[in-house]
N, C-alpha and C positions, 0 to 999 in steps of 0.2 A: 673633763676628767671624771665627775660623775657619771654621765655617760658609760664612757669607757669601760669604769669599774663595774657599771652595772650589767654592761654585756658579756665583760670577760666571767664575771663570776655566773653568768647564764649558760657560759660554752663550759666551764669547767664542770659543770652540774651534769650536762648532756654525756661529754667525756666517761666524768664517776659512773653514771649509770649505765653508758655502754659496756665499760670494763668490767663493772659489778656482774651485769648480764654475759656478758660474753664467757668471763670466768666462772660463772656457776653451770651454763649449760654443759662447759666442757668436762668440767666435775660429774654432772648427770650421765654425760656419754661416758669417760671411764669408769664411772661407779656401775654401771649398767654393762661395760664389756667386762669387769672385773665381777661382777655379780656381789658388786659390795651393797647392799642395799641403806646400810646408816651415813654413805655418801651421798646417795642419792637423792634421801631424806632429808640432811640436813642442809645441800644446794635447794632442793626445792622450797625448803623454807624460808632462804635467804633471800629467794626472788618473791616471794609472796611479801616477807616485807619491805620492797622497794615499791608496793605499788602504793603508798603512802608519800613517799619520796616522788613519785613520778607523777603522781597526782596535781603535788607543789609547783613539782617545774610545767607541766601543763600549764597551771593556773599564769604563773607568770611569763607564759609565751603571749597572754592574750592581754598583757598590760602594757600595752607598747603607745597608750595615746599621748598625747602632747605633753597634760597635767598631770597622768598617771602615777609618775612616780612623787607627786608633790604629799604635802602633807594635808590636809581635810578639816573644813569647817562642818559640821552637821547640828544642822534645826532643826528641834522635834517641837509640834505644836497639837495640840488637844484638837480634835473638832466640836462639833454641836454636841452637847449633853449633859454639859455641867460637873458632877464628879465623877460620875463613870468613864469620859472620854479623858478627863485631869490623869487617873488612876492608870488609863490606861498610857497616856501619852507617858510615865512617871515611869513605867513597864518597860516599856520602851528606851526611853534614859540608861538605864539599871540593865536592859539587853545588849545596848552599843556598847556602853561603858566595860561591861565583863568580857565581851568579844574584844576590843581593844585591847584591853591589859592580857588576855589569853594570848594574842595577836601578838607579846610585845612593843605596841607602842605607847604612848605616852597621853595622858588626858588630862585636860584641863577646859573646867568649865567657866565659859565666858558673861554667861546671864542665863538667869535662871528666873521664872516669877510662879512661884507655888500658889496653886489654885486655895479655894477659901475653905473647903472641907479636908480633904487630899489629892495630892497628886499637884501636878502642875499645869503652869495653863502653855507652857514654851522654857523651852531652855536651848541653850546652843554650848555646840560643844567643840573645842580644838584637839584635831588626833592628830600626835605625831608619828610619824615615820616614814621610812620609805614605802610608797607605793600603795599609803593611806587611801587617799583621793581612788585610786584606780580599781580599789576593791569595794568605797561606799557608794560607787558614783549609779552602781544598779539598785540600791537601796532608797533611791529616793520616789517617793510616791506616797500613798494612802496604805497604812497596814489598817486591817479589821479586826476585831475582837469579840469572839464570841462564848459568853461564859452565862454563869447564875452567878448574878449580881451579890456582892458583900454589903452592897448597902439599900437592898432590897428587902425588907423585912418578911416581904411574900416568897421568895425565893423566884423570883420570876428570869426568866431569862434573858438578855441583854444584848445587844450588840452595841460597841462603840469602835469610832474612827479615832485616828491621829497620822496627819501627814509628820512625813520626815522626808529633808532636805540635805543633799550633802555638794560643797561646792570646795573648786580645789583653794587651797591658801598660793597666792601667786609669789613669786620673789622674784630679785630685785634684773633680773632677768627676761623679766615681763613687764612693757611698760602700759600703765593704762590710765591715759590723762583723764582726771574727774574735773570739772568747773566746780568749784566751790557755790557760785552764786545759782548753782543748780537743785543746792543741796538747805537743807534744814537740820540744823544742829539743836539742840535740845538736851538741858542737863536734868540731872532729876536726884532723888535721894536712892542709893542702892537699897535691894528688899533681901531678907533673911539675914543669916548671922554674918557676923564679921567685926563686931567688936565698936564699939560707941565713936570711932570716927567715921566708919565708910556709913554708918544710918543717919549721922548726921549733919553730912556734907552732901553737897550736889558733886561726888563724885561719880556716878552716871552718867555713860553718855549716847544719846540716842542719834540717829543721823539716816535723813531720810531723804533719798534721791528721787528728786520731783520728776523728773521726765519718764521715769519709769517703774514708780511707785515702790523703791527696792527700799526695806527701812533695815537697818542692823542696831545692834545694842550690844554695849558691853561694861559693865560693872565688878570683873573680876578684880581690878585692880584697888589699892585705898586714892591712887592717884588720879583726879581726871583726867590731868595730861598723857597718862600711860593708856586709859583707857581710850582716849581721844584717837590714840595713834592705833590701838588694835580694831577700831571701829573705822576709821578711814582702811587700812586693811584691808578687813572684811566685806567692805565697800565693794573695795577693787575688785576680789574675787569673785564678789559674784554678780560684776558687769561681766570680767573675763568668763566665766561660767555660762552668760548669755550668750554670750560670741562663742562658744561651743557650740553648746545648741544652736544657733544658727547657722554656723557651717556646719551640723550634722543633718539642718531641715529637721529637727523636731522640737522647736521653738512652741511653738503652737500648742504645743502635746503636753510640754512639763509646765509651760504657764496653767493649763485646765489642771492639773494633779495640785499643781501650789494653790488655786485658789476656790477647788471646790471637795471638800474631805466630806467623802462622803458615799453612798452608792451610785456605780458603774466605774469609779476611781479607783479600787482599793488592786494592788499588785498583789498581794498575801493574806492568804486570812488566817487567822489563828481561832481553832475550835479547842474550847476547853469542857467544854458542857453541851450534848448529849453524850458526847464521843469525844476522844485526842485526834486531832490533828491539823498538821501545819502545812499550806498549799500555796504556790506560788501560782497564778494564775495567769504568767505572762510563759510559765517553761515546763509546768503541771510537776513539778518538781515538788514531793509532799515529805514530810517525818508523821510519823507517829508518836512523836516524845517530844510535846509542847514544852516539857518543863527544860530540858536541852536545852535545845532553840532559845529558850529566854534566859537561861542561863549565858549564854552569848554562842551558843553552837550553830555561827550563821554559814563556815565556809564552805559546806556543799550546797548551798541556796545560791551563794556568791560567784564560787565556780557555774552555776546550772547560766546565773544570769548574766555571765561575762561570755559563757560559749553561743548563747543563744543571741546577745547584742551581733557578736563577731559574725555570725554566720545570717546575721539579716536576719531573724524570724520575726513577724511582728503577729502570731496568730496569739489572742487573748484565751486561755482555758477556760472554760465552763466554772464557774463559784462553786463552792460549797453548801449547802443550807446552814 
């Protein structure tokens, strides 16, 4: 039935915007045999604003994969640098997070451990909605950062990494048997606010799958039991996330992205400092307005990296300095 819903309300989208076009051009042609020129004008600008509209329904002709329409786990983690990579992985948090909520969906964050100056050292996050998963799943890789450092007393210039991962949340739909005696459970005390029972219980829970070194955590809850259940979860997804990738044969590809943040990894770099600008270097797809983009202005980045998945391109763009 979901399904269903989701295709009929794709046809009826197609439909509107036939109609919409069809009825303005014809407005243009009698405004034009009648020499009405404020008909003309005002058809013409009804069709300039459906290319907004038309943009959308594009996007979601190309979210047709398996998990696509699921909801989305995403992992941001610092690389090598200490507070500047923390600060910037924290940038990063603060970018998904405002692109979500502009997005309409819903967030919530599962574990988070803030680094010892600023920023953080990883956090993971749960986005709801439809069709989560199918718009973060080109976001996952090494983003770059290139600014003059605030914690620089020199003013000297910077570059820092932080990978980010996004894997779909599976339901009950999808089965995927884990062996427990696979697995390594581990409780611990949750870190940051929450009130004197979650800092002072081993309500954390860590869970780390030996055969394939996948580790998740989750501390949202005051419950370990609640939190036990969204970390076996999170598990599943992102075995089933494996088995993606490897019925896409680029298994090999996003394991080197998750475990080396760093140079020749990075899919975006973000310039803040000599120059503005933001480059994707997997579709050369660039803004000129960093502060956008971190505001959460990611969906023409999203669109550039969903057209370019669909159509096979695998050629890497040239970096930035």
């Amino acid at each position: 039935m979901r399904k269903r819903n989701d295709l009929d309300g794709r046809i009826k989208t197609v439909l509107r915007l036939e109609q919409t076009i069809a009825d303005n051009t014809e407005l243009i042609e009698m405004g034009e045999a009648d020499g009405d020129q404020g008909i003309v004008t005002e058809a013409e600008k009804a069709l300039e604003a459906l290319h907004k509209d038309v943009g959308e329904a594009e996007l979601e002709t190309l979210l047709s994969g398996e998990a696509d329409a699921n909801d989305s786990f995403l992992q941001i983690n610092a690389g090598a640098g200490g507070t500047e990579s923390q600060d910037w992985a924290s940038m990063l948090l603060r970018m998904y997070t405002r692109w979500a909520n502009q997005s309409g969906f819903n967030v919530e964050v599962l574990d988070d451990h803030p680094g010892e100056e600023a920023g953080i050292k990883s956090a993971t996050l749960q986005i709801k909605g439809h069709n989560a998963y199918g718009k973060l799943k080109t976001e996952s890789g090494v983003h770059r950062l290139v600014r003059i450092s605030p914690y620089d007393s020199n003013a000297r210039r910077h570059t820092s990494f932080a990978s980010v991962w996004a894997y779909p949340v599976v339901d009950d739909t999808i089965n995927i048997e884990v062996n427990e005696s696979d697995c390594k459970i581990d409780t611990y005390r949750a870190s940051g606010a929450g009130g004197q029972h979650i800092n002072k219980t081993d309500s954390a829970v860590r869970i780390t799958h030996i055969p394939t070194g996948i580790i998740v955590a989750c501390q949202s809850e005051r419950s370990q039991h609640k939190n036990r259940a969204t970390a076996w979860k999170m598990l599943k997804a992102r075995l089933y996330e494996m088995e993606l990738q490897k019925q896409q044969e680029k298994i090999d590809a996003a394991n080197a992205k998750k475990t080396d943040i760093g140079w020749g990894h990075q899919i975006r770099s973000y310039v803040l400092q000599p120059y503005q600008l933001v480059k994707d270097l997997r579709t050369g797809h660039t803004s000129t307005s960093p502060s956008t983009v971190l505001d959460g202005g990611l969906d023409d980045f999203i669109q550039a990296s969903l057209s370019h998945r669909i159509k096979g391109g695998d050629e890497v763009v040239e970096d930035i300095d």
